[in-house]
PAKE-128708 format. One record per residue: residue number from 1; residue in one letter; z, x, y of N, C-alpha, C in turn. Coordinates in steps of 0.001 Angstrom, whole numbers. Layout:
% residues N
SITE    n  res      n_w      n_u      n_v     ca_w     ca_u     ca_v      c_w      c_u      c_v
SITE  NUM    A        Z        X        Y        Z        X        Y        Z        X        Y
...
END
This chain:
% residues 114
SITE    n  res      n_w      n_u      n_v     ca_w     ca_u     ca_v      c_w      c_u      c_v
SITE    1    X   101473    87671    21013   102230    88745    21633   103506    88210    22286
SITE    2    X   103320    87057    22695   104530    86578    24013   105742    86254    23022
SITE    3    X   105198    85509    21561   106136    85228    20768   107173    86918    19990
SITE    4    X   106112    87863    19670   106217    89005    19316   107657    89745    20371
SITE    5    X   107246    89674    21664   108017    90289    22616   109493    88836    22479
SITE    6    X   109318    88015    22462   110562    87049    22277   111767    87667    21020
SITE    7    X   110780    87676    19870   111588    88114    18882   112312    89195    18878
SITE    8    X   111734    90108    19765   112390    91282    20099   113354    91491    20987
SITE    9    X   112759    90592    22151   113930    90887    22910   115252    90422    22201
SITE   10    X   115634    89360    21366   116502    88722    20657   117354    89613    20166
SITE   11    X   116810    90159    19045   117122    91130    17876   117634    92402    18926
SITE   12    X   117552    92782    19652   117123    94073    20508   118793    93976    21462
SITE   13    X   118548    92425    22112   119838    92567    23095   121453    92186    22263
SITE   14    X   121127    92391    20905   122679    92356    19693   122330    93285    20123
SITE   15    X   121744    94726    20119   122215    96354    20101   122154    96599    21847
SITE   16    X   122341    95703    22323   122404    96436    23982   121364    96424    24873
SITE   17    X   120008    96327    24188   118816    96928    24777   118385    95868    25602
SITE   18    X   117910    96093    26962   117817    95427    27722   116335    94730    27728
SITE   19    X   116484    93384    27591   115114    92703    27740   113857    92841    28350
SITE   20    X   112779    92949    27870   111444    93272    28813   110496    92238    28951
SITE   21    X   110603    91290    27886   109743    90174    28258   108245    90487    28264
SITE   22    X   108050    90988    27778   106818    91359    27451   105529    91837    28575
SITE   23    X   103980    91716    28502   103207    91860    29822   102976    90834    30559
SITE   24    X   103230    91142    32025   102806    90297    33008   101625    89764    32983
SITE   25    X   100368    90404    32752    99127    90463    32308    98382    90157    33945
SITE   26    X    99050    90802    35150    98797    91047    36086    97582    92450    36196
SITE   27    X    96694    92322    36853    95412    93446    36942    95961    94262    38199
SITE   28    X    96159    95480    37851    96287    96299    39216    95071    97185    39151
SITE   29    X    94647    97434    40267    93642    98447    40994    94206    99913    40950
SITE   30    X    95452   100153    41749    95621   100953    42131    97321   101502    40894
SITE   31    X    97714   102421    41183    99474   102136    40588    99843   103687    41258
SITE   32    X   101328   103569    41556   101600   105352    42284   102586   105615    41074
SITE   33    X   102987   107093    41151   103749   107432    40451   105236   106660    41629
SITE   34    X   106467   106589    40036   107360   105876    40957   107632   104584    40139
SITE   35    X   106115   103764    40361   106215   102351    40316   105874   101650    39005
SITE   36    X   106477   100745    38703   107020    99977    37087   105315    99404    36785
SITE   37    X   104994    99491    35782   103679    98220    35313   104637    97468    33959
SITE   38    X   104814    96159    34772   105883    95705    33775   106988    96348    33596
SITE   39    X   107173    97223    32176   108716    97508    31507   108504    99189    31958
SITE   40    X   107076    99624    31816   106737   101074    32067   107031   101732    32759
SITE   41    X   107880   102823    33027   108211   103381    34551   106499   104199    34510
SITE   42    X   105743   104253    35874   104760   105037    36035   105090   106467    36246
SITE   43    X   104796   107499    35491   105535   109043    36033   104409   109821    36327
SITE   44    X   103028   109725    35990   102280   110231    36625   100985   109656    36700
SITE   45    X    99963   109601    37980    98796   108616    38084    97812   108974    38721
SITE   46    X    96515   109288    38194    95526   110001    38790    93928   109407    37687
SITE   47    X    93178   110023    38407    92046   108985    38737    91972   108710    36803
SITE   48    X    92248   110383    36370    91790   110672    34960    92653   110164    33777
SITE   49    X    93994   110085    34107    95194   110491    33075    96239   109241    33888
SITE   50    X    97181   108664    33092    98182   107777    33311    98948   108444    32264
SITE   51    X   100353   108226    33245   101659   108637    31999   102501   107307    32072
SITE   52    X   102701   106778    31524   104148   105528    31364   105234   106034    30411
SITE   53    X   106538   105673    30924   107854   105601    30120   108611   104743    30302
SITE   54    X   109477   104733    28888   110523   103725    29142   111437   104619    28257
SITE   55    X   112730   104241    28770   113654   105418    28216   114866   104211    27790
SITE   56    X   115674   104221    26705   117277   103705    26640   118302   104408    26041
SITE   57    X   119021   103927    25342   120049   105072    24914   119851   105136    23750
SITE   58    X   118669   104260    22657   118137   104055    21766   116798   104672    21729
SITE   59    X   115891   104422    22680   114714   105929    22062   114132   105740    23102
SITE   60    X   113765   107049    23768   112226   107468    25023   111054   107084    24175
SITE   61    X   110131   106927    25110   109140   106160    24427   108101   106760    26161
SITE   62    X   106851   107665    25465   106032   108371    26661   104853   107871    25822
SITE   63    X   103706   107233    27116   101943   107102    26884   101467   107522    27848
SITE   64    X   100446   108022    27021    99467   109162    27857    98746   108408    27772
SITE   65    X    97407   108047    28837    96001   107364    28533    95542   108489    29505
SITE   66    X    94345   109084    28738    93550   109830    29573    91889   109779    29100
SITE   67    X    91063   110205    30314    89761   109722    29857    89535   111408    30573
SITE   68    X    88336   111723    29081    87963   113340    29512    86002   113324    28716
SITE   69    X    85425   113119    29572    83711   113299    29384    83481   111596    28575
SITE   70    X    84032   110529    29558    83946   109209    29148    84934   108690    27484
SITE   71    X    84976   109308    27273    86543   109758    25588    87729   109313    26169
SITE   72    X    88063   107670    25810    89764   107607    26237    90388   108123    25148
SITE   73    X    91354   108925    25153    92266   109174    24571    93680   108688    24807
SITE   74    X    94233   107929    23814    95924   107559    24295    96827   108195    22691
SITE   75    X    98381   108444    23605    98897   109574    23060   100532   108775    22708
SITE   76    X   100891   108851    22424   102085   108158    22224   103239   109097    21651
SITE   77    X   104247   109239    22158   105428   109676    21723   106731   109174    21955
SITE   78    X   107448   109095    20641   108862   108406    20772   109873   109130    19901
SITE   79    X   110913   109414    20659   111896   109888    20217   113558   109017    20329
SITE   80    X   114221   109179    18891   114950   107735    18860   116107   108959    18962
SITE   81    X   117080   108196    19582   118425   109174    19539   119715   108182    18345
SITE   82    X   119336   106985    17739   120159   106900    17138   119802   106084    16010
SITE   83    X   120298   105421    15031   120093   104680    13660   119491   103367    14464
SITE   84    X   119486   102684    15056   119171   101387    15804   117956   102032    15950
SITE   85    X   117595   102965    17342   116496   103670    17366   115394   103575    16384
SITE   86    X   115504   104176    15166   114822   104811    13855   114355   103407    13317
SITE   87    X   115403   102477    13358   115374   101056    12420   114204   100395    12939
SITE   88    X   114003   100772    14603   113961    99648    15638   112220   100507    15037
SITE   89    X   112004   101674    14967   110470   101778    15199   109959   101764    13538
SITE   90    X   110717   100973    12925   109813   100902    11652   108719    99890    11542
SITE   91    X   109102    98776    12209   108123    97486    12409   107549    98130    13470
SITE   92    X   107928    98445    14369   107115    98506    15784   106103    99475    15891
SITE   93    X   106736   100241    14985   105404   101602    14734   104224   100903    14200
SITE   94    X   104057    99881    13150   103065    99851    12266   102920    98731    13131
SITE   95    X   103598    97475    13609   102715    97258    14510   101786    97138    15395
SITE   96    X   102642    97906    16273   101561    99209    17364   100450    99416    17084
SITE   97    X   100115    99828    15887    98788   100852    15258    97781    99564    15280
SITE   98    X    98662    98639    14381    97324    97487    13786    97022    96256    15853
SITE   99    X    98176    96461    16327    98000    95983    17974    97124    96905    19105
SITE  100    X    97243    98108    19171    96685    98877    19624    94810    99076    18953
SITE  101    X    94515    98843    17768    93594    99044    17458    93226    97915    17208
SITE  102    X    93267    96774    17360    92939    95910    17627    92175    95385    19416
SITE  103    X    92702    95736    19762    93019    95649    21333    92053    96801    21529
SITE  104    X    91686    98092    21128    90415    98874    21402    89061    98541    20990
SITE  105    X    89093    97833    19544    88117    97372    19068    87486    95917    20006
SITE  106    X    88476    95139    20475    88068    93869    21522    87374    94733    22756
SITE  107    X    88432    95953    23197    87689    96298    24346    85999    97160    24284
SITE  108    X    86341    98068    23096    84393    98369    22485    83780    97448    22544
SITE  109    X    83946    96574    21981    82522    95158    21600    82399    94847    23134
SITE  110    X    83522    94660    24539    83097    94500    25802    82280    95129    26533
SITE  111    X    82638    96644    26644    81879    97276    26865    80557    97421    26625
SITE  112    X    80370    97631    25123    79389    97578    24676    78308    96213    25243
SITE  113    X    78758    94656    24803    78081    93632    25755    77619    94302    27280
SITE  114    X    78231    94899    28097    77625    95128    29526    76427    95907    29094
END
Protein backbone atom coordinates (compact mmCIF):
# COMPACT_ATOMS: atom_id res chain seq x y z
CA UNK A 1 0.00 0.00 0.00
CA UNK A 2 2.72 2.61 1.20
CA UNK A 3 4.46 1.93 -2.18
CA UNK A 4 0.85 2.14 -4.00
CA UNK A 5 0.11 5.63 -2.26
CA UNK A 6 3.93 6.78 -3.36
CA UNK A 7 3.19 6.12 -6.92
CA UNK A 8 0.37 8.16 -6.73
CA UNK A 9 1.17 10.79 -5.04
CA UNK A 10 3.96 11.22 -7.94
CA UNK A 11 1.82 10.86 -10.97
CA UNK A 12 -1.01 12.92 -9.14
CA UNK A 13 1.19 16.14 -8.06
CA UNK A 14 2.17 16.66 -12.36
CA UNK A 15 -1.80 17.43 -12.35
CA UNK A 16 -1.82 19.62 -9.14
CA UNK A 17 -3.28 17.20 -6.74
CA UNK A 18 -2.12 17.55 -3.51
CA UNK A 19 -0.24 14.69 -1.76
CA UNK A 20 -1.80 12.36 0.91
CA UNK A 21 0.70 9.95 1.72
CA UNK A 22 -1.24 7.40 2.32
CA UNK A 23 -2.72 5.78 6.07
CA UNK A 24 -1.33 6.73 9.22
CA UNK A 25 -2.50 3.38 10.43
CA UNK A 26 -3.16 5.21 13.74
CA UNK A 27 -6.40 3.44 15.82
CA UNK A 28 -8.90 6.01 16.92
CA UNK A 29 -11.69 5.26 19.45
CA UNK A 30 -13.55 8.07 19.08
CA UNK A 31 -13.63 10.72 15.67
CA UNK A 32 -16.13 14.10 15.61
CA UNK A 33 -17.54 15.41 12.67
CA UNK A 34 -15.04 18.28 11.53
CA UNK A 35 -11.97 16.17 12.05
CA UNK A 36 -9.47 14.60 9.23
CA UNK A 37 -8.70 10.52 9.63
CA UNK A 38 -5.68 10.94 7.57
CA UNK A 39 -6.63 12.52 3.97
CA UNK A 40 -10.60 12.02 4.92
CA UNK A 41 -12.41 15.07 5.98
CA UNK A 42 -14.96 13.39 8.73
CA UNK A 43 -18.59 14.97 7.77
CA UNK A 44 -20.63 12.88 9.73
CA UNK A 45 -20.04 10.40 12.94
CA UNK A 46 -22.28 8.40 14.98
CA UNK A 47 -22.26 5.27 16.81
CA UNK A 48 -23.95 3.50 13.47
CA UNK A 49 -22.84 5.28 10.18
CA UNK A 50 -19.41 7.22 9.29
CA UNK A 51 -19.27 9.60 6.31
CA UNK A 52 -15.60 10.58 4.97
CA UNK A 53 -14.65 13.00 2.05
CA UNK A 54 -12.11 14.25 0.15
CA UNK A 55 -12.87 16.74 -2.44
CA UNK A 56 -10.22 18.50 -5.35
CA UNK A 57 -10.77 20.21 -8.40
CA UNK A 58 -10.32 16.76 -9.99
CA UNK A 59 -13.07 14.55 -8.30
CA UNK A 60 -15.23 14.40 -4.75
CA UNK A 61 -14.83 11.24 -3.54
CA UNK A 62 -17.81 10.37 -0.40
CA UNK A 63 -17.72 6.82 2.01
CA UNK A 64 -20.38 5.78 3.78
CA UNK A 65 -19.61 2.85 6.34
CA UNK A 66 -22.66 1.96 8.10
CA UNK A 67 -23.60 -1.03 10.25
CA UNK A 68 -27.58 -1.84 10.33
CA UNK A 69 -28.71 -5.41 12.34
CA UNK A 70 -24.71 -6.30 12.61
CA UNK A 71 -24.53 -5.88 8.19
CA UNK A 72 -21.57 -3.41 7.45
CA UNK A 73 -22.39 -1.84 4.56
CA UNK A 74 -19.82 0.64 2.73
CA UNK A 75 -20.94 2.92 -0.09
CA UNK A 76 -18.70 4.77 -2.19
CA UNK A 77 -19.23 7.62 -4.50
CA UNK A 78 -17.07 9.65 -6.85
CA UNK A 79 -17.65 12.21 -9.04
CA UNK A 80 -14.74 13.51 -11.42
CA UNK A 81 -15.16 17.06 -12.77
CA UNK A 82 -12.50 16.70 -15.37
CA UNK A 83 -10.38 14.32 -17.99
CA UNK A 84 -7.47 13.89 -15.23
CA UNK A 85 -10.41 13.04 -12.89
CA UNK A 86 -11.97 10.12 -15.22
CA UNK A 87 -8.21 8.94 -16.18
CA UNK A 88 -7.24 9.11 -12.53
CA UNK A 89 -10.25 6.52 -11.47
CA UNK A 90 -9.59 3.94 -14.05
CA UNK A 91 -6.78 2.13 -12.07
CA UNK A 92 -8.03 3.29 -8.83
CA UNK A 93 -11.48 2.07 -9.32
CA UNK A 94 -10.45 -1.54 -10.01
CA UNK A 95 -8.05 -1.28 -7.55
CA UNK A 96 -10.24 -0.29 -4.81
CA UNK A 97 -12.59 -3.27 -5.47
CA UNK A 98 -9.76 -6.03 -5.52
CA UNK A 99 -8.13 -3.66 -2.06
CA UNK A 100 -11.27 -3.20 -0.40
CA UNK A 101 -12.28 -6.83 -0.74
CA UNK A 102 -9.45 -8.02 0.18
CA UNK A 103 -9.18 -6.10 3.34
CA UNK A 104 -13.00 -7.44 4.24
CA UNK A 105 -12.19 -10.89 3.60
CA UNK A 106 -8.84 -10.49 6.23
CA UNK A 107 -11.27 -8.76 8.48
CA UNK A 108 -14.17 -11.95 8.24
CA UNK A 109 -11.60 -14.70 8.87
CA UNK A 110 -10.81 -12.21 12.27
CA UNK A 111 -13.82 -12.00 13.39
CA UNK A 112 -14.80 -15.11 12.72
CA UNK A 113 -11.36 -16.56 14.85
CA UNK A 114 -12.93 -14.63 18.09
Amino acid sequence: MRLAFRIRDVISSLFGVRRIGGFSGVARTTVNTGEHLDFFLVEHSAPDILVLTERDRHLDVMICLSITDRVLTITSSVITHNLYGRIYMLPVGLAHRVIVSSHLRRLKRSLERR
